[in-house]
Each structure stands twice: as structure tokens, then as C-alpha cells.
C-alpha positions in Angstrom: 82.3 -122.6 91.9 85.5 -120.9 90.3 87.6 -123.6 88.0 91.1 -123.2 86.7 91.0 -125.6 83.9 93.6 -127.1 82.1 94.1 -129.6 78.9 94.7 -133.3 79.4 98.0 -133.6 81.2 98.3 -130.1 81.6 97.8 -129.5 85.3 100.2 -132.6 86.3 103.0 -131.2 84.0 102.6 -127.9 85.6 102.6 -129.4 89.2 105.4 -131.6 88.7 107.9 -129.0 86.8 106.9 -126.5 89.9 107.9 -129.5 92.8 110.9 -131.3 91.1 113.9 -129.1 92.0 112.4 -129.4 95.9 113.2 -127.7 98.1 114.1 -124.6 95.7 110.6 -122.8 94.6 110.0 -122.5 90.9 107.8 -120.1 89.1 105.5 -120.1 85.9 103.0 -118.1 84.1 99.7 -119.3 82.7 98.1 -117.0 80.1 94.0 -117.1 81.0 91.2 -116.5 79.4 87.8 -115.7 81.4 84.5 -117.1 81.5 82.1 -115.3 84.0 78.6 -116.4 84.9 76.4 -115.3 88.0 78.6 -115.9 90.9 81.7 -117.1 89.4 84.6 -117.7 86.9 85.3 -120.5 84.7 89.3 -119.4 83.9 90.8 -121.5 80.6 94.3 -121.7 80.3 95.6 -121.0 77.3 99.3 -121.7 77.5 101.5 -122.5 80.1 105.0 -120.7 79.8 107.8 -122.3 82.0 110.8 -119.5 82.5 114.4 -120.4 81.6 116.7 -120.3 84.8 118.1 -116.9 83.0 114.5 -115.8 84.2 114.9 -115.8 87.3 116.4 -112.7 89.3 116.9 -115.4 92.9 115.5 -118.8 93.1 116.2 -120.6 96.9 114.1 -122.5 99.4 111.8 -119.7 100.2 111.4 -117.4 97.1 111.6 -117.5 93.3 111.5 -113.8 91.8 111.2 -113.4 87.7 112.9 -111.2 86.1 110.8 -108.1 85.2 111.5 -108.8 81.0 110.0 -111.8 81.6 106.9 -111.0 83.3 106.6 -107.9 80.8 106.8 -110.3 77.7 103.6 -112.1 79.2 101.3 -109.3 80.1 102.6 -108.2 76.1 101.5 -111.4 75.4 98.1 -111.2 77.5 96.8 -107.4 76.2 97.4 -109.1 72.5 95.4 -111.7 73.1 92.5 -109.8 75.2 93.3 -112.5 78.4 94.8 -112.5 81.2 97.6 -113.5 83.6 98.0 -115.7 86.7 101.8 -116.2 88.0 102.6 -119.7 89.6 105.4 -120.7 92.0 105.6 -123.8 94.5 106.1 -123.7 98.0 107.5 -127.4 98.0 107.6 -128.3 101.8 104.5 -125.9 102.9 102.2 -128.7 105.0 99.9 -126.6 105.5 100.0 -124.6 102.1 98.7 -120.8 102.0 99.8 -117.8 100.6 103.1 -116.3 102.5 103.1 -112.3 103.8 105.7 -112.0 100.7 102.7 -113.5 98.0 100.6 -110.7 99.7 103.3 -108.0 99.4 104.2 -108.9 95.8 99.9 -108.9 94.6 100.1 -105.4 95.7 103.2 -104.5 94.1 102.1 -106.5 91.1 98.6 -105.9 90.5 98.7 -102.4 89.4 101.2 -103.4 86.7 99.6 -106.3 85.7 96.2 -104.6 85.2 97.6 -101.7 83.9 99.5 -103.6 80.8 96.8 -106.2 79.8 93.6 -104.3 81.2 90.9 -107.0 80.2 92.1 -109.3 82.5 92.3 -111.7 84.8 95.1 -111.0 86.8 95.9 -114.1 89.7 98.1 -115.9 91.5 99.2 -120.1 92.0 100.5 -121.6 94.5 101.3 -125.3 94.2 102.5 -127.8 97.3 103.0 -131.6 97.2 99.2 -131.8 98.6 97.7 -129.3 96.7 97.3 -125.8 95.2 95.6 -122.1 96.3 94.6 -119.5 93.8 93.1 -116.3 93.6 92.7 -113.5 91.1 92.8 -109.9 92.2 91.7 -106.4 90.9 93.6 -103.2 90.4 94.5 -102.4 94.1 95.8 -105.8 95.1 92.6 -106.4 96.4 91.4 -110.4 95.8 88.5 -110.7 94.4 88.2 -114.2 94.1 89.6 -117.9 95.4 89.6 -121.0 92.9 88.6 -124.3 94.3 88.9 -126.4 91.9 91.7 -127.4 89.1 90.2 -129.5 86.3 92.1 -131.2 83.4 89.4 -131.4 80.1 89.8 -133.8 77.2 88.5 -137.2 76.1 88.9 -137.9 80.2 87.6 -135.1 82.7 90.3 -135.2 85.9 89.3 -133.0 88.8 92.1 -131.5 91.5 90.3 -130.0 94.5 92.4 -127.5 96.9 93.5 -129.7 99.5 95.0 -132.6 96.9 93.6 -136.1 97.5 91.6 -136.8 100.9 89.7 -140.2 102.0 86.9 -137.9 102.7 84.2 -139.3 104.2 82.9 -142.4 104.4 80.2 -143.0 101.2 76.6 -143.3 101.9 75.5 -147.1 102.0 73.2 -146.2 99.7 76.2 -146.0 96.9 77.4 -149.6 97.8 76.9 -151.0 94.4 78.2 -147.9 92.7 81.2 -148.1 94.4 81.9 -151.6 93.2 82.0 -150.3 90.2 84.3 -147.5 90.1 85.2 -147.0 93.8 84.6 -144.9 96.5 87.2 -142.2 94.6 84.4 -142.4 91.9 81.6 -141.9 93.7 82.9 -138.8 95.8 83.6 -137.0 92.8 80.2 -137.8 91.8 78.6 -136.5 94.9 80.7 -133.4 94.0 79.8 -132.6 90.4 77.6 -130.1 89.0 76.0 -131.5 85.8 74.0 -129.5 83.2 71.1 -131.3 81.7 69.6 -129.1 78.6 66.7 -130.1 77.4 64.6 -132.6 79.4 62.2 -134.1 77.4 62.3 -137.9 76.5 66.1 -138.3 76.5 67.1 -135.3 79.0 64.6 -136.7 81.5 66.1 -139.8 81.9 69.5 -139.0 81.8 67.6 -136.7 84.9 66.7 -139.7 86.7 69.8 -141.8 86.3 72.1 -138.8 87.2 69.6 -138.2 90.6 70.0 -141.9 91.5 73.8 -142.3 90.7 74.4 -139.4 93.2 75.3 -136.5 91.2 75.7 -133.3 93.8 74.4 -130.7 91.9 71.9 -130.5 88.6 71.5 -127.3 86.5 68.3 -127.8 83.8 67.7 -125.8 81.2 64.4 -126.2 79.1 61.8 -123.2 77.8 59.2 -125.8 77.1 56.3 -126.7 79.3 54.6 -130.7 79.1 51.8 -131.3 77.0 49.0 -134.7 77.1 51.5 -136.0 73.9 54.7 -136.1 76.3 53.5 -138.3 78.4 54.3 -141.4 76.4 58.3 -140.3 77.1 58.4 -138.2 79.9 60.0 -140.1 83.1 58.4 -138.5 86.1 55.4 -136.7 84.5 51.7 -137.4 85.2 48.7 -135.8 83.4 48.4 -133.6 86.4 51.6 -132.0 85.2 50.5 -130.9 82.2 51.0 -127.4 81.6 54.0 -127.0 84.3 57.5 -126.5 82.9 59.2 -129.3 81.7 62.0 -128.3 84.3 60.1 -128.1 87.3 58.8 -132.2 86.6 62.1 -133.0 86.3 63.2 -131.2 89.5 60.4 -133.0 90.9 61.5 -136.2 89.8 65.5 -136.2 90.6 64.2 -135.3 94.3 62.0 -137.7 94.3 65.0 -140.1 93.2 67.3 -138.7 96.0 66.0 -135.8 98.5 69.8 -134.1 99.0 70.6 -133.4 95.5 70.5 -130.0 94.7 68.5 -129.0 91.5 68.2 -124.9 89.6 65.7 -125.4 86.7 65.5 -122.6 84.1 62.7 -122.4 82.2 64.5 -120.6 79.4 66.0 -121.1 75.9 69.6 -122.1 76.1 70.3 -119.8 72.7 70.4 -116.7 75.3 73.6 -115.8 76.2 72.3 -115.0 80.0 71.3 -118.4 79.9 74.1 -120.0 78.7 76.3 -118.5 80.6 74.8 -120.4 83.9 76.7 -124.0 82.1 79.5 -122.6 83.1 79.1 -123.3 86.4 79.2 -127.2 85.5 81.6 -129.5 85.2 79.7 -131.6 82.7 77.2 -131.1 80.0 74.5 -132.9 78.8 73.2 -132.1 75.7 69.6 -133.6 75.0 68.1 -130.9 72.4 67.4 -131.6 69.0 67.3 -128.0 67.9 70.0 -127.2 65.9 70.5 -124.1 67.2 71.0 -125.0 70.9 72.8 -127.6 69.7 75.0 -125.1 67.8 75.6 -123.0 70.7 76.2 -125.8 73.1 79.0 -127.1 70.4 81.2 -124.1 70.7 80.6 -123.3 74.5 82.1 -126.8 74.9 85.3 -126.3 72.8 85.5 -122.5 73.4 85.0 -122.9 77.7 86.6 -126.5 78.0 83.6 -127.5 79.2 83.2 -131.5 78.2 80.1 -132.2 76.9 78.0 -135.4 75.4 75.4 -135.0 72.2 72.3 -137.3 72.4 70.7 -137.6 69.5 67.7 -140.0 68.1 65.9 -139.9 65.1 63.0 -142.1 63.9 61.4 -141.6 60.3 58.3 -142.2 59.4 56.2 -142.2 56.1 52.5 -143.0 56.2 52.6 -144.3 60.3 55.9 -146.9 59.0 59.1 -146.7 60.4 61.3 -146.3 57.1 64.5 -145.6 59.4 65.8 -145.4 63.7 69.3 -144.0 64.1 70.6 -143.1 67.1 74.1 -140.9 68.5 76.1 -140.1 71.9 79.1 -137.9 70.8 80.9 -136.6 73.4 82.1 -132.8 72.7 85.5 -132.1 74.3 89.4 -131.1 73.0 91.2 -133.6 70.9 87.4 -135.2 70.0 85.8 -134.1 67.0 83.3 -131.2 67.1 79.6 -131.2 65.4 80.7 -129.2 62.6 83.3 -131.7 61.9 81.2 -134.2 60.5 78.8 -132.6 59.6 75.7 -132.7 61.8 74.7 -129.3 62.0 72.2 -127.9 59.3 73.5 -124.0 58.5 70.4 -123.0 57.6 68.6 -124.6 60.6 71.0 -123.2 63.2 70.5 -119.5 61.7 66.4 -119.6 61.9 66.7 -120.6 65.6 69.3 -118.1 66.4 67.0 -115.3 64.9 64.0 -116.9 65.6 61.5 -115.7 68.7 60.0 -118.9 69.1 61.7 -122.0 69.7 61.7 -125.1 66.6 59.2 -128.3 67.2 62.5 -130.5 68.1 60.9 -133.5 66.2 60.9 -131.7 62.8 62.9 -133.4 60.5 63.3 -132.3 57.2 59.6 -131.1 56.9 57.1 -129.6 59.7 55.4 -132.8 60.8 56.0 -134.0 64.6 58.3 -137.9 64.3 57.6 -140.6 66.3 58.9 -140.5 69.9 59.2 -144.0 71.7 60.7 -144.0 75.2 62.6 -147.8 75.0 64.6 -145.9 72.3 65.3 -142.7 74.0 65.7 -144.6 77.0 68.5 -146.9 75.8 70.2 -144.2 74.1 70.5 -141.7 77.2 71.8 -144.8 79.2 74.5 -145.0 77.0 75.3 -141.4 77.4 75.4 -141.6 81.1 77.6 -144.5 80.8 80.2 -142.2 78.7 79.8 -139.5 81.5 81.0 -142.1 83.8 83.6 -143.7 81.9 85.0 -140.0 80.7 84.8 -138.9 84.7 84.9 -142.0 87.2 87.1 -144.3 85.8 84.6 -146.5 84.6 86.0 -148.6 81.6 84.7 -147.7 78.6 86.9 -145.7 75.8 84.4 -144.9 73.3 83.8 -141.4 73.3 81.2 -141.4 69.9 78.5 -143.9 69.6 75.8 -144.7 66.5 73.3 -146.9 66.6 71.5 -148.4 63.7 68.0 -150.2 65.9 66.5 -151.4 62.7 70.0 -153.4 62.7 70.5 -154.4 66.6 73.4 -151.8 65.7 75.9 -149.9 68.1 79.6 -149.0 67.0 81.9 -146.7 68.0 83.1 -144.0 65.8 86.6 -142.6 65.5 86.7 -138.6 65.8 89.0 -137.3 63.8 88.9 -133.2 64.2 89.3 -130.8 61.0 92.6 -129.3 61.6 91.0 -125.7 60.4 87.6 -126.1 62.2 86.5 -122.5 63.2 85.4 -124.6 66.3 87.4 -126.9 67.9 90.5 -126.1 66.2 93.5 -124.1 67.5 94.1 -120.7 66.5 90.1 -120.9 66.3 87.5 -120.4 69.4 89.1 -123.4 71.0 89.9 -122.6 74.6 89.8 -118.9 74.0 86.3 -118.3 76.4 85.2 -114.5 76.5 88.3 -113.5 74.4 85.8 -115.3 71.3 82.6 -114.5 70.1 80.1 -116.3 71.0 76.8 -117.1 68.3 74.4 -116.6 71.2 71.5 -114.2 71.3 73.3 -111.5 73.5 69.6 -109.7 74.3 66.8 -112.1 75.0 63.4 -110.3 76.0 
């Protein structure tokens, strides 16, 4: 699915600036970057740039031409930048919104300009009604080569615009009841909609597997190299010893159909460190991150700043010494703009990040400190990935809850929040850094794997 996504507060500003002055049309630009994965686009805006009425050439009920300074200083803008441009305008009493036959004449007047002056790209157009928006990107020739469905707004709270504006839909599976009176039907459809990434399904990433599967999540995208062995089956919801030997993500596949037959599930038996593999998160609209490699958990960091892709961190650690438990902590951090990033604190081991980067094989994900496998116990991991969920649901339902960064101290009977404060000069999540820049940023992935 193709996203145009937006900060908090972003996407309503937008709309409402473009719909005041009805029934005159208004215009904007919105300087993109790209994401592409198999099939798709995930397009970060960047800024939003609102013209001045000496901007306009003629503004009236059915048009609202810029003046060609204008549009010039944004495609300047774009081929500095390495991104691209889309152009906005309203069509304020359009029921039945589409593009007009002028739109149409002006992408193929426009195109080869656009391309021409900021050739990376993307080049698109918006068009915003009181019900809703269409968008497309185009090549060269005027030709489109692509439709967005879906508007997203990404911060501490995920809010999710789809073309046609808000729609009763139909009526939600029985099934759902209890869900529902929870965080209402509104909840639960966009539920049934989401595409969730689960990395990692082990003890944590398989439960958050199951609970995900039963709460109705549409779509599950599952990423683990790792296959089960005899000493996962302590923690490993879904897995019998016959299992043994299959891919972790093919027992977990197994077990969210098991927990509801419609759900879609693409399992990837691969190492999330590969850019090719990476790349297929992008297609999500929520991350959950339940590796304890530092590595993946490096690369998952930036793609979540750097894509606007919201993300939440599940982490639990049990030390041992001589078969005692000397310490249990345990953390759900979600990973999203204005929230602090895992460099931040920090939580990510330098040295640890570049062995699994360069590494062939993948690190024992219980290693701590020294090469000797901790203890796993699944009420832990359990509890913690419940928690996680919760913040999914809180972050994209409406489900109360605020926190948005969780530690737990067992040993204690122990769970506070934690107040992310970002580093202002974070190479991460900080502006002017890799925050919201996508493809126009480097990523630390492996770029050739295999």
C-alpha cells in the first residue's frame, strides 16, 4: 500500500488551510522524500510550504494556478535536498472528489519540468475535498505511475486518513464485540486494516503474534532468520516438538491462523540487517520490534525515525550467575518523532551493533555481556509483550494509555513510565539529521546480502 505520511497535526493543518477560504481552491506544495519497497512507496513529507496570495497567478471556485517563481523555488528546493515534489490544491465542493480534465492537462504540462529540475524524484499531485483526498505521483511523460491510498499522521499517536475520509463501513464481526467496547467499532476497523510488522518471533515476538492475530490485525509481515530448536519450546507460543527444525516464521504463521483464519500473514525467514529485507517494513503501518540483537535493533531504530514508521522496542533481560537470578529488567519503548530514540539513552552497544552489521552469522540474542545463553521464562516475556500490544493500541485505537516508554524492575513488582526526552543533535531522530529524510539518508543496512 502507498502512504503519504505526515507529522502529528500535519495532515489536518494541510486539509484545513486548503478548505477554509471555500468555495475558492487553494494550493500548496509538500517537499517528499521516497521510500520504495517491492510494490510500493512509503512518501515522508518533509515540509509543507503554504504560498502567499502574491503566489498565485488566479485563485476562483474552480482553479488555483501558482506562479511559476514559486513552483521553481520548490523544485530548487527539492534537487538540493535529493526529494521530491507533490503540488496540492482543494476542490472544496467536489462530492464526488477526482481529479478534473485541467489536473490531467497541467501533470502533462508539469511533469517534464518537474522531473527535469529535481531529477531524483517524486514528482505528484493532491487533491483535498471536505470528504477526502486523491493522490498520485507521475513519471517524466505525465504518465501516473502510482495512486496513494492512505494519508497517515506519525508521532507519539499514529492517525490514519483513508481516500474516501470517514465511512461507517461495515458492520464489525461479532467476533470483535468485546474489543469494540473498548475502543469502538472506529478502533477495530482500523485494526482490521493495519499491516503490522512483527521482527523477531521468538519468546516475546511470538506472543505479540498471537495477541495481534486474535485482536484482528488485517495484515502481519514477520521477519526472523532463525529456525526453533528442543530449548525454545519453553517460550515459543504455538510451537510443538514436531516443529523443531522449521522456521521460526512459518510456526508463527501457523499459529496467527490458527488464532483467526482471514488474517493475512508473509513470513521471511531472513535477517532484518539486509537492506532487501528491510525494505519490506515499509509496507507497515506499525512495527514491532522483538530482537535482542543489537544490530537489528540498530537498523530498526533509524528506519523508524528516518521512514516515519512508528515503532515499539521490547526488551527483557534476566541475569544469572551460577543458576541464581542476580537481576530481571524489562522495557517497551516506543520509537516514533518527538519520542526519544535508542541512541538517546543509551541502549545500543557501538561495538555490538558493528559485529552484527559485518557479521555473516547472526548473534545468540541471549548473550549478555559474555557468550553464555540467559535464562528465558515465558510469564516474563509474556507480560512484557502484553504491555507492548497495549501501547500499539493506545498509540493507534484510542485506547487510554499515554505512556509511550515503560521499565519494569520484576524483582521489585516494578513498572513506571519513563519520560523521553530526545538529544536535540541526535544523528537519529533529530532534525537536520536522518529524521524523516527516507532514501534521501543513508541507511546502516547491509546493502548486498548473499
Amino acid at each position: 500500500m502507498n502512504r503519504l505520511v505526515f507529522r502529528v497535526g500535519e495532515w489536518t493543518t494541510l486539509r484545513d488551510a486548503l478548505l477554509k477560504d471555500a468555495p475558492l481552491e487553494a494550493a500548496a506544495a509538500l517537499l517528499v522524500a521516497q521510500g520504495h519497497f517491492e510494490g510500493g512507496m512509503r512518501l515522508v513529507v518533509r515540509e509543507v510550504v503554504h504560498p502567499a496570495a502574491e503566489d498565485y497567478v488566479r485563485r476562483s471556485n474552480i482553479e488555483a494556478s501558482l506562479q511559476p517563481a514559486f513552483v521553481a523555488n520548490m523544485l530548487k528546493r527539492a534537487r538540493m535536498e535529493g526529494i521530491g515534489l507533490i503540488l496540492a490544491h482543494s476542490h472544496p465542493r467536489q462530492r464526488n472528489l477526482a481529479f478534473s480534465p485541467v489536473d490531467d492537462a497541467a501533470q502533462v504540462l508539469l511533469a517534464p519540468v518537474q522531473h527535469f529540475r529535481a531529477p531524483k524524484g517524486p514528482h505528484g499531485f493532491l487533491v483535498v475535498g471536505p470528504r477526502g483526498f486523491r493522490a498520485r505521483l507521475f513519471d517524466a511523460a505525465g504518465q501516473t505511475t502510482l495512486e496513494i491510498e492512505r494519508v497517515q499522521e506519525v508521532g507519539a499517536t499514529l492517525h490514519t486518513y483513508d481516500r474516501d475520509g470517514v465511512d461507517a463501513g461495515e458492520p464489525v464481526p461479532e467476533i470483535f464485540d468485546r474489543n469494540v467496547r473498548a475502543f469502538g467499532a472506529a478502533g477495530q476497523r482500523l485494526l482490521n486494516a493495519m499491516t503490522v510488522g512483527v521482527v523477531g518471533v521468538g519468546g516475546t515476538g511470538s506472543v505479540v503474534v498471537e495477541e495481534l492475530a486474535r485482536l484482528g490485525t488485517g495484515r502481519l509481515i514477520l521477519i526472523d532468520p532463525e529456525s526453533v530448536e528442543e530449548t525454545n519450546l519453553n517460550r515459543l507460543i504455538g510451537a510443538e516438538e514436531s516443529d523443531v527444525g522449521l522456521p521460526k516464521v512459518a510456526v508463527a504463521e501457523k499459529a496467527a491462523k490458527r488464532a483467526r483464519r482471514e488474517i493475512r500473514v508473509d513470513g521471511y525467514a531472513e535477517t532484518v540487517v539486509a537492506e532487501a529485507t528491510t525494505r519490506r517494513l515499509l509496507d507497515c503501518d506499525f512495527v514491532m520490534c522483538c530482537t535482542d540483537s543489537h544490530g537489528s535493533r540498530a537498523v530498526l531504530n533509524q528506519l523508524a525515525f528516518q521512514y516515519r514508521l512508528p515503532m515499539i522496542d521490547v526488551g527483557v533481560r534476566i541475569d544469572a550467575k551460577d543458576s541464581l537470578v542476580t537481576n530481571m529488567s524489562t522495557r517497551v519503548q516506543m520509537l516514533a518523532e518527538t519520542l526519544a530514540c535508542l541512541n538517546c539513552h543509551p541502549l545500543l552497544d557501538p561495538v555490538a551493533v558493528r559485529r552484527d552489521l559485518l557479521a555473516d552469522q547472526t548473534s545468540d540474542p541471549y548473550f549478555v555481556g559474555h557468550f553464555e545463553p540467559q535464562p528465558a521464562v515465558i510469564s516474563l516475556n509474556a507480560a512484557t509483550s502484553s504491555m507492548a500490544v497495549s501501547m500499539l493500541l493506545s498509540a493507534s485505537t484510542g485506547f487510554p494509555g499515554q505512556a509511550r516508554h515503560l521499565v519494569g524492575r520484576p524483582i521489585d513488582g516494578a513498572v513506571r513510565p519513563i519520560k523521553s526526552t530526545p538529544d536535540p543533535t541526535c544523528i537519529v531522530c533529530a532534525a537536520g539529521n536522518a529524521l524523516a529524510m527516507a532514501d534521501a539518508w543513508p541507511m546502516i543496512w547491509r546493502r548486498h546480502e548473499g
